[in-house]
mmCIF file of the C-alpha atoms, coordinates in Angstrom:
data_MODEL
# 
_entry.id   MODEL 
# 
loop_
_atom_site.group_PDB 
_atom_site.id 
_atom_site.type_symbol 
_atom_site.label_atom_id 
_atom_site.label_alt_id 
_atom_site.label_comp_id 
_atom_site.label_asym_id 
_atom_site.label_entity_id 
_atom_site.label_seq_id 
_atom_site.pdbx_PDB_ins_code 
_atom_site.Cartn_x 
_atom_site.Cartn_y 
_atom_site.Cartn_z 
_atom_site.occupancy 
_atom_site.B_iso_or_equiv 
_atom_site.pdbx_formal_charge 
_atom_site.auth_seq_id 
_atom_site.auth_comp_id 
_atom_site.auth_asym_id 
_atom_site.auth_atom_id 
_atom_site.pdbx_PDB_model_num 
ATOM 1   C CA . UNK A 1 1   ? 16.361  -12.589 10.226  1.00 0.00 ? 1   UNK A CA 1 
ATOM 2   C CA . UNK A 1 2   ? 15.566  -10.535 6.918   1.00 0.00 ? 2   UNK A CA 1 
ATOM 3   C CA . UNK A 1 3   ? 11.903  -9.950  6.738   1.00 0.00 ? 3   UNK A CA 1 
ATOM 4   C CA . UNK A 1 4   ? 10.850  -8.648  2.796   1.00 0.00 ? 4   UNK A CA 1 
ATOM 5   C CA . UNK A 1 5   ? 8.041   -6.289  2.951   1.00 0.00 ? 5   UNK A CA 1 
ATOM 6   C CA . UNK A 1 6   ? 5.709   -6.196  -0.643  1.00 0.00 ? 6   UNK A CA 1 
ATOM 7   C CA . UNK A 1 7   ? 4.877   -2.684  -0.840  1.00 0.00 ? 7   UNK A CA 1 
ATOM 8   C CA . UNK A 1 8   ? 1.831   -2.217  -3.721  1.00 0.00 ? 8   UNK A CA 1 
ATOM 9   C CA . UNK A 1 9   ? 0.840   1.215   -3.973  1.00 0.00 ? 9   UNK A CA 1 
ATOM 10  C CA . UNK A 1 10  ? 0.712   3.727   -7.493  1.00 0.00 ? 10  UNK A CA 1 
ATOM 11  C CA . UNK A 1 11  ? 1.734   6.357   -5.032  1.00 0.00 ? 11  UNK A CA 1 
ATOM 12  C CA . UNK A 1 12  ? 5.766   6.888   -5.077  1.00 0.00 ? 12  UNK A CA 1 
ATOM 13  C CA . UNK A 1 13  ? 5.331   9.460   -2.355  1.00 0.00 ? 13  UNK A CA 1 
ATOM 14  C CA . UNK A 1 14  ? 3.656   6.963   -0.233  1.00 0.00 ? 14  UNK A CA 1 
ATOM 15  C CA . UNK A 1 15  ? 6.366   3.941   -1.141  1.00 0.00 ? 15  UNK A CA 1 
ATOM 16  C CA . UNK A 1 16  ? 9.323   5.990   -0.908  1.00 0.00 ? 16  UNK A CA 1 
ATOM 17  C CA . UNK A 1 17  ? 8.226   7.638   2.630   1.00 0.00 ? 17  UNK A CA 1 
ATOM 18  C CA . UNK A 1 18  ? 7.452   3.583   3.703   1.00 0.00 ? 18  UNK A CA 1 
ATOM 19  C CA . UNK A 1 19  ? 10.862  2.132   2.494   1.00 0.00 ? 19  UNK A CA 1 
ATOM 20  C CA . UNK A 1 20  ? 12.772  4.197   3.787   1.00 0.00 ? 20  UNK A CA 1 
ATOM 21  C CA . UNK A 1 21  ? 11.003  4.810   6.556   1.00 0.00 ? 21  UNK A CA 1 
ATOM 22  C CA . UNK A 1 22  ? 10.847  1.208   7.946   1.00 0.00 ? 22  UNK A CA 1 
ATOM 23  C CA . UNK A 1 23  ? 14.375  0.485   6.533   1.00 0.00 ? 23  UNK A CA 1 
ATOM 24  C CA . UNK A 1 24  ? 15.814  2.707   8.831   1.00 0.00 ? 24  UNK A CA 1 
ATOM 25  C CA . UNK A 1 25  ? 13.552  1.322   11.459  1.00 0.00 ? 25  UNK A CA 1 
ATOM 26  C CA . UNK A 1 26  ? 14.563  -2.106  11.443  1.00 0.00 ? 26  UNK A CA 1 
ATOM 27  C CA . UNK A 1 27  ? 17.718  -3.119  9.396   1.00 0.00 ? 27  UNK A CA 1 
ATOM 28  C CA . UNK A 1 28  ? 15.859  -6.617  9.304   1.00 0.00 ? 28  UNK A CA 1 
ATOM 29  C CA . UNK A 1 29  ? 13.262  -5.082  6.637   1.00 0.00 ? 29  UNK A CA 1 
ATOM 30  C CA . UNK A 1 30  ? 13.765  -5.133  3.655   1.00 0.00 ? 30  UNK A CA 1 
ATOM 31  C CA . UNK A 1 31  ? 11.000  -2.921  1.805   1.00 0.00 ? 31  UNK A CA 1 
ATOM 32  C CA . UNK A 1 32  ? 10.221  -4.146  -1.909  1.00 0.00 ? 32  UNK A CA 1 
ATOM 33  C CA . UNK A 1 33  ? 7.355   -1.745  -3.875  1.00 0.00 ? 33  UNK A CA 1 
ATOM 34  C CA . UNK A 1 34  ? 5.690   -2.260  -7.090  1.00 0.00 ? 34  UNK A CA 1 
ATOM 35  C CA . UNK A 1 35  ? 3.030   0.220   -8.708  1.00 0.00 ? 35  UNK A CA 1 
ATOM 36  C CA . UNK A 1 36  ? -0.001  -1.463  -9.289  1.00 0.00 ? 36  UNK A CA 1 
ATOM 37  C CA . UNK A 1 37  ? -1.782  -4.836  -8.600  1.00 0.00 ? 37  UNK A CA 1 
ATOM 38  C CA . UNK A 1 38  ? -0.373  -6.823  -11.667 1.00 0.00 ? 38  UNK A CA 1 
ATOM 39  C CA . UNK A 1 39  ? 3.038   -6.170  -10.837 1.00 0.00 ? 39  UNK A CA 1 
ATOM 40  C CA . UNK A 1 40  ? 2.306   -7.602  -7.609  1.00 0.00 ? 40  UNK A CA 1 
ATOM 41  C CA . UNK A 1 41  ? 0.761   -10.625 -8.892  1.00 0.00 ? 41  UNK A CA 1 
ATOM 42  C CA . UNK A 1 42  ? 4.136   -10.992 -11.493 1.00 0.00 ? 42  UNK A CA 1 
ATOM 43  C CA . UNK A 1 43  ? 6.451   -10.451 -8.546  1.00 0.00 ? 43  UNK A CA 1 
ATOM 44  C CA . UNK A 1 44  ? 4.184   -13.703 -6.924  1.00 0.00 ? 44  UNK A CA 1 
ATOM 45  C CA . UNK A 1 45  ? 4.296   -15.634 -10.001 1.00 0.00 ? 45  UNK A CA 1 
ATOM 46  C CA . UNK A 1 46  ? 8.224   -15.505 -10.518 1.00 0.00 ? 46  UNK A CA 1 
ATOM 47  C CA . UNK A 1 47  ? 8.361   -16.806 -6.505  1.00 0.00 ? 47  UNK A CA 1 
ATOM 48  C CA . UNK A 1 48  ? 9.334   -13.660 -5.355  1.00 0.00 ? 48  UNK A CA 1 
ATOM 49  C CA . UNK A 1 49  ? 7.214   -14.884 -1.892  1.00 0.00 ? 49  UNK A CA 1 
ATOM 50  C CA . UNK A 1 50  ? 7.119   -11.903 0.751   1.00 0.00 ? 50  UNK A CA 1 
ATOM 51  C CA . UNK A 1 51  ? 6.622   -12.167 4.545   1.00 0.00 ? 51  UNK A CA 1 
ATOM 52  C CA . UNK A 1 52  ? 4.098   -9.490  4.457   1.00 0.00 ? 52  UNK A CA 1 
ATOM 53  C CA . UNK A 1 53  ? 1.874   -7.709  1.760   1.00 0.00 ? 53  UNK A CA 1 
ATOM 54  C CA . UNK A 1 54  ? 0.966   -3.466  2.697   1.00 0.00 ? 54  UNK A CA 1 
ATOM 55  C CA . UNK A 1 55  ? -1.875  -2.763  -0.355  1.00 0.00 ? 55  UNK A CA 1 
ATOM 56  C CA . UNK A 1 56  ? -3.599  0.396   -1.669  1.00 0.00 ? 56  UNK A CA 1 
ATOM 57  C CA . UNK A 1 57  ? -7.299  0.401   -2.223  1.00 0.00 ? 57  UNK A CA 1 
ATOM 58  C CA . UNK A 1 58  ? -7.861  2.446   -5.109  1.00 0.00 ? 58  UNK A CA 1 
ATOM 59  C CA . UNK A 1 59  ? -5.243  2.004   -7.700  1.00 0.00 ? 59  UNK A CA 1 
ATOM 60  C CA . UNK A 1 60  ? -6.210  2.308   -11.446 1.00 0.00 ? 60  UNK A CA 1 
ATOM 61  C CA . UNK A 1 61  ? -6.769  -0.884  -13.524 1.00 0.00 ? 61  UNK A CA 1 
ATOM 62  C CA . UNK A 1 62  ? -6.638  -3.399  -10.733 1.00 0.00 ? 62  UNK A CA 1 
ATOM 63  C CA . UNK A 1 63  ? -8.129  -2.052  -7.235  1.00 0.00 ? 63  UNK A CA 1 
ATOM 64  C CA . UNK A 1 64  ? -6.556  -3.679  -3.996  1.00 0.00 ? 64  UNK A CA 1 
ATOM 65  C CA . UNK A 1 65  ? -9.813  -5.491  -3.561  1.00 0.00 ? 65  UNK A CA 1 
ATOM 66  C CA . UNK A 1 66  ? -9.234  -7.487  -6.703  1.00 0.00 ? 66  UNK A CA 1 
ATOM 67  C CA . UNK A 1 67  ? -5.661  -8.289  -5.603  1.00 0.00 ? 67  UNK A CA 1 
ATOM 68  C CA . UNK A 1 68  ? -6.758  -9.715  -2.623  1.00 0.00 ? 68  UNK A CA 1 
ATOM 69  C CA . UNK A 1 69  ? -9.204  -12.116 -3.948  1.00 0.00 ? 69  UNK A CA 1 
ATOM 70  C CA . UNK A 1 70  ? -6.787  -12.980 -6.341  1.00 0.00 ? 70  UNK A CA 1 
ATOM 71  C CA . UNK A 1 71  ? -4.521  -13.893 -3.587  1.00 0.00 ? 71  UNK A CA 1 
ATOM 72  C CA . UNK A 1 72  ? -6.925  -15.790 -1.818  1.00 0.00 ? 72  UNK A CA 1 
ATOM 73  C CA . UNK A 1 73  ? -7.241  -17.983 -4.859  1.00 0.00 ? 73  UNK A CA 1 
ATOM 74  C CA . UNK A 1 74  ? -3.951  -19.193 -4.814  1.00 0.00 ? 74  UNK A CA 1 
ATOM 75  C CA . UNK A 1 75  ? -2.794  -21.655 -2.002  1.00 0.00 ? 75  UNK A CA 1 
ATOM 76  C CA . UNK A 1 76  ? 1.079   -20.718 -2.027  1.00 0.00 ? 76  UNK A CA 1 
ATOM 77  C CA . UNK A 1 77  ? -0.418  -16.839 -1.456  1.00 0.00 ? 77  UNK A CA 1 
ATOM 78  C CA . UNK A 1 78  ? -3.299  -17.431 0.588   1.00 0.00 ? 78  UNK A CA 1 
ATOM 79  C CA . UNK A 1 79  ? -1.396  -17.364 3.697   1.00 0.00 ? 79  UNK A CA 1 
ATOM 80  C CA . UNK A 1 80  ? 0.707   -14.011 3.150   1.00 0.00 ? 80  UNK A CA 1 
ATOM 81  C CA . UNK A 1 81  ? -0.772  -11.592 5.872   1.00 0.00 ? 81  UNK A CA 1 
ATOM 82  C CA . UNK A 1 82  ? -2.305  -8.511  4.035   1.00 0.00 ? 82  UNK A CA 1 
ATOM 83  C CA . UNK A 1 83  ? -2.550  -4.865  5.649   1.00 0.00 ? 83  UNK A CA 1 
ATOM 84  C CA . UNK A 1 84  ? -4.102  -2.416  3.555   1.00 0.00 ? 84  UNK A CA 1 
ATOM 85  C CA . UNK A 1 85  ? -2.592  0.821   3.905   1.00 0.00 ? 85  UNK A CA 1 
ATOM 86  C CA . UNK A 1 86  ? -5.018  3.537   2.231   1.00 0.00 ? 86  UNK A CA 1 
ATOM 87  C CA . UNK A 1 87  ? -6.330  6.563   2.304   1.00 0.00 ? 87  UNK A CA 1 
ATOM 88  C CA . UNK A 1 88  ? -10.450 5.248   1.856   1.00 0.00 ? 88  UNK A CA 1 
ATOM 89  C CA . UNK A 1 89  ? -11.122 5.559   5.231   1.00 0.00 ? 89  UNK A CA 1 
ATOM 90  C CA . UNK A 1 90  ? -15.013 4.984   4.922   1.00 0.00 ? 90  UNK A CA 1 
ATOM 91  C CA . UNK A 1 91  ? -17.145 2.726   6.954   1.00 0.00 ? 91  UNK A CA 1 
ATOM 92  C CA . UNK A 1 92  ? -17.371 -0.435  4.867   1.00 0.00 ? 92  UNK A CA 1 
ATOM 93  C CA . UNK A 1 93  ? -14.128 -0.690  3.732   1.00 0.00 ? 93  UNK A CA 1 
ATOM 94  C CA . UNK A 1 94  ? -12.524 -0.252  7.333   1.00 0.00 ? 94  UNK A CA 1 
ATOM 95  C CA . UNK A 1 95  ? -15.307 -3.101  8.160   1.00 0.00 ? 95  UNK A CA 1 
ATOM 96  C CA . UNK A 1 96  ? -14.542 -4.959  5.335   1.00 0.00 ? 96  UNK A CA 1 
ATOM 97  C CA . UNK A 1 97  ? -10.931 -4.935  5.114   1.00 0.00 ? 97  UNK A CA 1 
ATOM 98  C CA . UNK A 1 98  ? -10.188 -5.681  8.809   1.00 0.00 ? 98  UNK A CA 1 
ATOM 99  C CA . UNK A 1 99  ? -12.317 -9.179  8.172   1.00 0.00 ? 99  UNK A CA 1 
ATOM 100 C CA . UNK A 1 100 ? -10.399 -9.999  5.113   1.00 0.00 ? 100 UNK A CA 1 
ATOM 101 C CA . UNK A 1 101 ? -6.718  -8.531  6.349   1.00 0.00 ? 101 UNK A CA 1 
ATOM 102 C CA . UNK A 1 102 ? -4.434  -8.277  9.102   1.00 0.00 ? 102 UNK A CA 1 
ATOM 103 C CA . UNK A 1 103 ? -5.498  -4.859  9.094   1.00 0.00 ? 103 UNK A CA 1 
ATOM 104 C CA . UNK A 1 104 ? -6.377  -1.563  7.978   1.00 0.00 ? 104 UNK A CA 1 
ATOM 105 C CA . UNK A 1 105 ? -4.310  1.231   7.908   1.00 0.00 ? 105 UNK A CA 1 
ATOM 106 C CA . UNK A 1 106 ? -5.403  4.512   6.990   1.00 0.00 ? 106 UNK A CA 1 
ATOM 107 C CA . UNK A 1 107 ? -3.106  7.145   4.907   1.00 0.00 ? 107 UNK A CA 1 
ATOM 108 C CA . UNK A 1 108 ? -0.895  9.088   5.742   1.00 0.00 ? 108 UNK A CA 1 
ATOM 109 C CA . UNK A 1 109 ? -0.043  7.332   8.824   1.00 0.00 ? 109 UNK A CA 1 
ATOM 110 C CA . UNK A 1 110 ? 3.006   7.446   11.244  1.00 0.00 ? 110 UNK A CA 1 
ATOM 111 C CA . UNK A 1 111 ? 5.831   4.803   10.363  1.00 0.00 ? 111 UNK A CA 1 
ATOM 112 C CA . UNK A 1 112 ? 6.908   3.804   13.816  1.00 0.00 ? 112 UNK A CA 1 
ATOM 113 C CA . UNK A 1 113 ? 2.568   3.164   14.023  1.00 0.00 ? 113 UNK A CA 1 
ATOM 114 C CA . UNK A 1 114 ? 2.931   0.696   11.317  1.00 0.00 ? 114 UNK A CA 1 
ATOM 115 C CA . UNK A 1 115 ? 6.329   -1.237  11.646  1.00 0.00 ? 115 UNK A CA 1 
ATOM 116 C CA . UNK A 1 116 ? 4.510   -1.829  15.298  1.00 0.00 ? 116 UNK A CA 1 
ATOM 117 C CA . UNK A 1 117 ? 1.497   -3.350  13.345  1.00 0.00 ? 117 UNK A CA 1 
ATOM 118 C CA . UNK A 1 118 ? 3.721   -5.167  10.977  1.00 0.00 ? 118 UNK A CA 1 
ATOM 119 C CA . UNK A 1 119 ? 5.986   -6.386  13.766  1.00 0.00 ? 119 UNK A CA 1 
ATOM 120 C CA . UNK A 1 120 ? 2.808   -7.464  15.835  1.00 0.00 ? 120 UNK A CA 1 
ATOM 121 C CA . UNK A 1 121 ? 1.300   -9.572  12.529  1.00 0.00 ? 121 UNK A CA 1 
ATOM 122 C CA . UNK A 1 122 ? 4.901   -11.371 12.000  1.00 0.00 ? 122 UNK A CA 1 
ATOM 123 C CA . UNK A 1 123 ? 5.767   -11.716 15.817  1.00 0.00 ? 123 UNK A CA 1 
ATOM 124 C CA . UNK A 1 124 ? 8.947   -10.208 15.660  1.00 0.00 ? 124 UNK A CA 1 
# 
């Protein structure tokens, strides 16, 4: 069964190496990316509903903190599990996002690494 992965992340380097990464993987993945937190949200709003969400920290505008809580206020995207995949690797934010996420995921990391993670969250 097709599972659509929501990559948000300003990086191309770091969506590209993901997509096709995982797509070769598993040809049950299907790896979506947008470039910031309000294309996220838009992709949401026009019911484009993934399985799974993998979302930067520190993007420009809106941070992946803020697209999380605006997630969270939401019921239809409450329950989409959330990994942030980022390259703040400090303390707090490991603390904090592993409460508030599926998990935390720091950049660069190895693919095979995270389609395990991912394949663990949607019990594949």
């Amino acid at each position: 069964m097709l599972k659509t992965i929501l990559v948000v992340d300003d990086d191309p380097g770091v969506t590209h190496t993901v997509k096709y990464g995982l797509e070769s993987l598993d040809a049950d993945y299907k790896v979506v990316h947008v470039d910031s937190g309000e294309k996220c949200l838009e992709l949401l709003k026009n019911n484009h509903i993934p399985d799974i969400i993998l979302l930067d920290i520190m993007m420009p505008e809106m941070n992946g903190w803020e697209v999380q809580k605006k997630l969270q206020e939401r019921i239809e995207w409450r329950n989409i599990p959330i990994i942030f995949l980022t390259a703040t690797g400090d303390p707090t934010s490991k603390k904090i996002g592993s409460i508030i996420s599926e998990g935390f995921i720091e950049k660069p990391c190895k693919i095979p690494d995270l389609k395990q993670r991912i394949d663990k969250i949607l019990k594949k």
